[in-house]
N, CA and C atoms as a LAMMPS dump frame, in Angstrom:
ITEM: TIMESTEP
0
ITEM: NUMBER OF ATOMS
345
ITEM: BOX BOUNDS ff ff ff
-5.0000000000000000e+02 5.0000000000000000e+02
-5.0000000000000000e+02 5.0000000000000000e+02
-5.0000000000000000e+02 5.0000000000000000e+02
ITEM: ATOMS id mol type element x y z
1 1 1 N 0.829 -1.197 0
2 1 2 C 0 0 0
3 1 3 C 0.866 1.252 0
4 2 1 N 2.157 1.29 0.72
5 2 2 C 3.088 2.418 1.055
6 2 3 C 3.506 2.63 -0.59
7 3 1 N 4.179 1.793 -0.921
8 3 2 C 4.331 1.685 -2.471
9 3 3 C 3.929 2.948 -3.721
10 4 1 N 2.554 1.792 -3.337
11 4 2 C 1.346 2.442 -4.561
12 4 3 C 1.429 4.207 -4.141
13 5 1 N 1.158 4.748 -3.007
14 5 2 C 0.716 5.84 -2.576
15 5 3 C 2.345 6.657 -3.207
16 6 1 N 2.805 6.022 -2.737
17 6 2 C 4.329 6.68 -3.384
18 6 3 C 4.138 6.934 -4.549
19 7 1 N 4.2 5.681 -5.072
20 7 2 C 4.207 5.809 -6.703
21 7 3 C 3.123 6.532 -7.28
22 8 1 N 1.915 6.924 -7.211
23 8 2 C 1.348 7.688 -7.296
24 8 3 C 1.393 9.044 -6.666
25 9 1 N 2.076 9.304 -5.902
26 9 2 C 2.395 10.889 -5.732
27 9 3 C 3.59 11.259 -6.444
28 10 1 N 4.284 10.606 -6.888
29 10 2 C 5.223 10.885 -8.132
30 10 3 C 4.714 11.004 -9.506
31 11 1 N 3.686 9.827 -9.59
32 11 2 C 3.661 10.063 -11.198
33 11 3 C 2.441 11.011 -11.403
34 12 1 N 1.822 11.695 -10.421
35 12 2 C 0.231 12.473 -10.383
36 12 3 C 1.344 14.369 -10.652
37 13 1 N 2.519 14.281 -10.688
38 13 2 C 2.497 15.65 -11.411
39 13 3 C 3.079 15.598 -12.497
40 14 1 N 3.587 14.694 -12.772
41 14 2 C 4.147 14.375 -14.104
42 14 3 C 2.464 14.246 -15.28
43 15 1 N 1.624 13.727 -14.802
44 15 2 C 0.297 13.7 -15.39
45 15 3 C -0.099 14.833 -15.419
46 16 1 N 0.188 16.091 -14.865
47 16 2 C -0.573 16.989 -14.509
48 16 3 C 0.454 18.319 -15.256
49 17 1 N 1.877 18.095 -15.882
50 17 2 C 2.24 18.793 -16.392
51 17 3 C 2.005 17.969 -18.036
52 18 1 N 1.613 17.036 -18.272
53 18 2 C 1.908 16.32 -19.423
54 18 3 C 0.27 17.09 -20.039
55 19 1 N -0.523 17.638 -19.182
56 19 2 C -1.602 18.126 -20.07
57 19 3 C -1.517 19.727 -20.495
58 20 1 N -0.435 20.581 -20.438
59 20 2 C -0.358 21.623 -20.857
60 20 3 C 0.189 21.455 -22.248
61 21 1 N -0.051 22.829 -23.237
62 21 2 C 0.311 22.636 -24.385
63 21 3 C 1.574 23.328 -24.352
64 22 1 N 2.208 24.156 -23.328
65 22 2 C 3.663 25.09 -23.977
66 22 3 C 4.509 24.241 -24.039
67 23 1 N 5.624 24.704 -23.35
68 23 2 C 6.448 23.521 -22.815
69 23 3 C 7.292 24.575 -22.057
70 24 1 N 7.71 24.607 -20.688
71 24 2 C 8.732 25.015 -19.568
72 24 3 C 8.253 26.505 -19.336
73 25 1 N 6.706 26.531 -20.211
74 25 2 C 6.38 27.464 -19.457
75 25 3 C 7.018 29.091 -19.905
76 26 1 N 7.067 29.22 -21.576
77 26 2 C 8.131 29.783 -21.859
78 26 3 C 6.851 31.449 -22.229
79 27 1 N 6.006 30.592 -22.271
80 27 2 C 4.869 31.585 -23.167
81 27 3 C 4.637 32.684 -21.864
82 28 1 N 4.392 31.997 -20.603
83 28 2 C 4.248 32.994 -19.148
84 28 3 C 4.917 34.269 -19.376
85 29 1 N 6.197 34.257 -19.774
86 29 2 C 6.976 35.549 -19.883
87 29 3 C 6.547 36.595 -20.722
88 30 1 N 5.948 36.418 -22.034
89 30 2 C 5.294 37.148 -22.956
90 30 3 C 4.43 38.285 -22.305
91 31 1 N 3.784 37.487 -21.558
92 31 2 C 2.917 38.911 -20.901
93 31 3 C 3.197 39.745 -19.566
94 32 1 N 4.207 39.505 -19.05
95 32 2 C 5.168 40.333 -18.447
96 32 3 C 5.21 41.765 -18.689
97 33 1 N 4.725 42.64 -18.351
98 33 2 C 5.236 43.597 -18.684
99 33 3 C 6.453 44.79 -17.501
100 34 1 N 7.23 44.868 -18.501
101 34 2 C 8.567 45.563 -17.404
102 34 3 C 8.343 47.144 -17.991
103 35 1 N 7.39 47.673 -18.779
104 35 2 C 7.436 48.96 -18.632
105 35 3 C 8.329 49.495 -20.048
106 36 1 N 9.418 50.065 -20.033
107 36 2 C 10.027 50.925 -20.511
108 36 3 C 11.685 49.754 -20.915
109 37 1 N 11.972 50.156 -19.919
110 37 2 C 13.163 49.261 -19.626
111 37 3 C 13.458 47.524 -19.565
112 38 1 N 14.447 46.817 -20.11
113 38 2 C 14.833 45.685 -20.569
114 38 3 C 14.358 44.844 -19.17
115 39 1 N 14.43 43.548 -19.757
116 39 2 C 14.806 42.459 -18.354
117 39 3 C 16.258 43.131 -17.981
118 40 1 N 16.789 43.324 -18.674
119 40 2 C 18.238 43.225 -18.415
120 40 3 C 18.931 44.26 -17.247
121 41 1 N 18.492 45.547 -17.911
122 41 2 C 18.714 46.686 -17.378
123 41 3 C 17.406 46.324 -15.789
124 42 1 N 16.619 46.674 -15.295
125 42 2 C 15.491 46.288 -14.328
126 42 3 C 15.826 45.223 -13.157
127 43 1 N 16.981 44.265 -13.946
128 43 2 C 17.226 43.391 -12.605
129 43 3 C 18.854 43.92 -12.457
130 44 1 N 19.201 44.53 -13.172
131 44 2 C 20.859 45.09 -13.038
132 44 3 C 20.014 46.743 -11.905
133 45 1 N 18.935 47.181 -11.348
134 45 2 C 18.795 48.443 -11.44
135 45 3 C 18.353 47.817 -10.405
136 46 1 N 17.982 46.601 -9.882
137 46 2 C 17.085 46.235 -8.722
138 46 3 C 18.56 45.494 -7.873
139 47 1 N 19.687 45.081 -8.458
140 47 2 C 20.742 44.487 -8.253
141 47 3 C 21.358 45.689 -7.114
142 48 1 N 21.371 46.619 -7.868
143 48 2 C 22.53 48.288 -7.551
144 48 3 C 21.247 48.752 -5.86
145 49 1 N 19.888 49.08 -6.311
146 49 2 C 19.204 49.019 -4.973
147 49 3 C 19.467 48.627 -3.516
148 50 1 N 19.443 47.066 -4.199
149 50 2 C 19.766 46.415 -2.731
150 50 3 C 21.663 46.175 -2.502
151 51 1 N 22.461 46.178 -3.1
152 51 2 C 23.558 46.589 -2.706
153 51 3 C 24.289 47.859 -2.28
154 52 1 N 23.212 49.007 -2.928
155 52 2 C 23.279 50.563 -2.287
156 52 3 C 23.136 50.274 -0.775
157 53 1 N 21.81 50.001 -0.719
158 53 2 C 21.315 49.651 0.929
159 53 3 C 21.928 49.192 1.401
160 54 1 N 22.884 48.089 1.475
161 54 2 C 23.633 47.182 1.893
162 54 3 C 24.715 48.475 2.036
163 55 1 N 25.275 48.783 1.813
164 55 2 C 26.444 49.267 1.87
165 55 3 C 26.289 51.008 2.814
166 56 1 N 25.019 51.391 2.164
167 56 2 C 24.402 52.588 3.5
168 56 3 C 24.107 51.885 5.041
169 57 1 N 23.909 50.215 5.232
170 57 2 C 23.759 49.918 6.12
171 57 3 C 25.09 49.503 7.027
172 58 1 N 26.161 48.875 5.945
173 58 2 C 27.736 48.9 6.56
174 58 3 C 28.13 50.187 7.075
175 59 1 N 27.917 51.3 6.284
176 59 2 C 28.551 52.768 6.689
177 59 3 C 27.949 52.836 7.93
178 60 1 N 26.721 52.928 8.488
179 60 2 C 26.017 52.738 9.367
180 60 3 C 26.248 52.588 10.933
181 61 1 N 27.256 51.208 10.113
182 61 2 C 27.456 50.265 11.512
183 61 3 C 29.115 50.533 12.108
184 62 1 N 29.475 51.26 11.003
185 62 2 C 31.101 51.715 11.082
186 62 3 C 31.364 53.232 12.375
187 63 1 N 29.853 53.77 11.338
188 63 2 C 30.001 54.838 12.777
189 63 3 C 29.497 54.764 13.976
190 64 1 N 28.435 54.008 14.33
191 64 2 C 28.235 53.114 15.355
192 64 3 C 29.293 52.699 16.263
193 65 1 N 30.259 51.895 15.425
194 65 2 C 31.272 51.73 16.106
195 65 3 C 31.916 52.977 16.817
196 66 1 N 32.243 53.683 15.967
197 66 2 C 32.978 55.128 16.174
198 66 3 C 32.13 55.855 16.937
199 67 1 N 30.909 56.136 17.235
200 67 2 C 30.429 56.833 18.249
201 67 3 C 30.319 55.976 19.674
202 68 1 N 30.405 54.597 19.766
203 68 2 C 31.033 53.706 20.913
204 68 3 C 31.95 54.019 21.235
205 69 1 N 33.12 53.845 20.604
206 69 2 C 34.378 54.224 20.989
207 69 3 C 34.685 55.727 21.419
208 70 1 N 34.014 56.649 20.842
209 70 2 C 34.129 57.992 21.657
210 70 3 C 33.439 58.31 22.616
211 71 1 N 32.534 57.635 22.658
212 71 2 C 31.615 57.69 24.265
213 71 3 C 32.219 56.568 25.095
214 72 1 N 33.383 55.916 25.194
215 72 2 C 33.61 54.63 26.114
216 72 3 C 34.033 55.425 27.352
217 73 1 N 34.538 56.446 27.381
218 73 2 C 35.238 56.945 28.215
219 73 3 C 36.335 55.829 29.056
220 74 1 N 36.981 55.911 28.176
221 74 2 C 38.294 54.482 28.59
222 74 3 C 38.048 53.571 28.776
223 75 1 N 37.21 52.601 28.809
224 75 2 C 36.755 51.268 29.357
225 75 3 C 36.689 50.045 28.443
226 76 1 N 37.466 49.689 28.908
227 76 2 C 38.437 48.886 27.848
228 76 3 C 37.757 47.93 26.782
229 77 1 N 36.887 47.711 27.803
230 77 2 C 35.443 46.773 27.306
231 77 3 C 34.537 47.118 26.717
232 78 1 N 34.273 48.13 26.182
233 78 2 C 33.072 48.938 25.441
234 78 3 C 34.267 49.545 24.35
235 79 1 N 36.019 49.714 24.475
236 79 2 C 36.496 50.249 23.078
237 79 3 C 36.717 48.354 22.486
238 80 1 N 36.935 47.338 23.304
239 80 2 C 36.5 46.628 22.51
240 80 3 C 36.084 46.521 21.391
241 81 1 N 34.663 46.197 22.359
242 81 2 C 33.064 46.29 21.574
243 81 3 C 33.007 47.376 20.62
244 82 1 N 33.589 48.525 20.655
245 82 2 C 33.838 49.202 19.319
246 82 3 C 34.425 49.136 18.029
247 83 1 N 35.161 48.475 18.798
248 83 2 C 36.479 47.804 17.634
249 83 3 C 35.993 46.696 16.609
250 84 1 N 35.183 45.464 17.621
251 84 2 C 34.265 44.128 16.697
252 84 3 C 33.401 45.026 15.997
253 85 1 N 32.313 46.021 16.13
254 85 2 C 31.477 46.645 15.464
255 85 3 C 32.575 47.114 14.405
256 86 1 N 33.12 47.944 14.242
257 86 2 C 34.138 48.142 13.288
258 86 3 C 34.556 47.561 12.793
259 87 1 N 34.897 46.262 12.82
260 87 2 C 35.92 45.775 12.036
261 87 3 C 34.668 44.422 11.078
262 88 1 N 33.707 44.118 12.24
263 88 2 C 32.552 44.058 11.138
264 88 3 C 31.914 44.765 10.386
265 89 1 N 31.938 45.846 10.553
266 89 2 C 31.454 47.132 9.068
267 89 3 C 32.225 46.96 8.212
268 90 1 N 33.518 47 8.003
269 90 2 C 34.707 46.722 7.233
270 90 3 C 34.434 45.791 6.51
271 91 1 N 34.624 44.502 7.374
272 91 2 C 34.58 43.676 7.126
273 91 3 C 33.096 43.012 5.62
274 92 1 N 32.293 43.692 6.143
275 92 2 C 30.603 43.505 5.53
276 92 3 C 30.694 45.036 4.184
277 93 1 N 31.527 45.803 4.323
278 93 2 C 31.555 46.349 3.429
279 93 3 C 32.886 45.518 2.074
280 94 1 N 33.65 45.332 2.334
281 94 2 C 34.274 44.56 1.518
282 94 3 C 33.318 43.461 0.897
283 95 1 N 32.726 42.893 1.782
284 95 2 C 31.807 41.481 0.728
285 95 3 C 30.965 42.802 -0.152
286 96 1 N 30.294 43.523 0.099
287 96 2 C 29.065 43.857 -0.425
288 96 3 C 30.089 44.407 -1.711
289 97 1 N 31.034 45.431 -1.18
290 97 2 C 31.717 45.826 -2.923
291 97 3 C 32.169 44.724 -3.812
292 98 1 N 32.803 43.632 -3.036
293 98 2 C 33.036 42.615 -3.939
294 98 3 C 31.999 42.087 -4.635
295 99 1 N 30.447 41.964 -3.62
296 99 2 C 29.424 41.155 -5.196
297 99 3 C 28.758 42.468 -5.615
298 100 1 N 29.221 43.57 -5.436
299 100 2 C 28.76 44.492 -6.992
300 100 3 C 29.648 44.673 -7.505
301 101 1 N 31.02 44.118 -7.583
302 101 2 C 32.264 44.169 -8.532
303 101 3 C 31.872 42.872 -9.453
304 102 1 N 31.431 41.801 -8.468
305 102 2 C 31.161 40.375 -9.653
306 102 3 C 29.679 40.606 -10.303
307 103 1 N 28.399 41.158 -9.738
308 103 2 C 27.339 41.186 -10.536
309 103 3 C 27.478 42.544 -11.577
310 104 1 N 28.381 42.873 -11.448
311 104 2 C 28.587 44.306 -12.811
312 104 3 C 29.153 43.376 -13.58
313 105 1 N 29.867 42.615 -13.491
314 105 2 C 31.151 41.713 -14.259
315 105 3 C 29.727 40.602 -15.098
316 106 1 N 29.133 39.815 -14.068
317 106 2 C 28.684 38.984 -14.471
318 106 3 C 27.104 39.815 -15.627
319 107 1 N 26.468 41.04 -15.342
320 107 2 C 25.812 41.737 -15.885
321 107 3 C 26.335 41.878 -17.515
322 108 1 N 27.439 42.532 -17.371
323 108 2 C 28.053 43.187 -18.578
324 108 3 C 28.862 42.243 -19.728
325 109 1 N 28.995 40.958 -18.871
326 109 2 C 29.321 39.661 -20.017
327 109 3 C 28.267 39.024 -20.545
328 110 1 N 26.898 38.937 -19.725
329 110 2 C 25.442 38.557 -20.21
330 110 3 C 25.489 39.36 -20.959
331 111 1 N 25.401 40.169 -20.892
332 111 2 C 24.671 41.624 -21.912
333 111 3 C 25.613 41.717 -23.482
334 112 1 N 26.835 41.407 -23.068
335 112 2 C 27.834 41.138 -24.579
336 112 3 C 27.646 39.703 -24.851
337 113 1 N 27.266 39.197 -24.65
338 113 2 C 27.361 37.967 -25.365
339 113 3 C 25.647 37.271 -25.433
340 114 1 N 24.933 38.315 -25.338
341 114 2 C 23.069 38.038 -25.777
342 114 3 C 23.023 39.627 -26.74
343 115 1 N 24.111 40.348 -27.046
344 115 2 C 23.54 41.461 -28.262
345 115 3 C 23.612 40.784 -29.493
């Protein structure tokens, strides 16, 4: 009985894609509409967005640090704790420039080699 129930929950979507006429679903995209601007350009423009943010949110956390550390009033343990906040802003700003150094890279080789 375990079997059958198996085997029938496997082959019940394979039945259930075998009655459409497109194939992978290619026709869905057609009516998409993006407005003005490309696929291309729109997810390269939604790419730059959230890595802006990302990187207004590292700056963020850098001065964070830096206003810790000038309010510690010597205590060794709070310039610490200024220092890890810092050196994780740094730290989180380097990744974020690095993947908008590789998604510009990886953008601008799609884009030459689909003109």
């Amino acid at each position: 009985m375990r079997k059958l129930v198996t085997g029938l929950l496997l082959v019940m979507p394979m039945m259930a894609s075998a009655q459409t006429t497109e194939e992978w679903g290619i026709d869905d995209l057609d009516q998409v509409n993006l407005g003005t601007r490309s696929l291309r350009d729109t997810i390269a423009g939604v790419i730059n967005i959230v890595l802006g943010f990302l990187g207004i949110l590292a700056t963020v956390i850098i001065l964070l640090g830096g206003f810790k550390w000038m309010t510690s009033q010597g205590s060794t343990d709070k310039v610490d704790e200024a220092k890890k906040l810092i050196g994780a802003g740094v730290v989180g700003l380097v990744i974020i420039l690095t993947a908008y150094a590789v998604s510009r890279f990886v953008l601008e080789s799609l884009a030459n080699e689909t003109v």
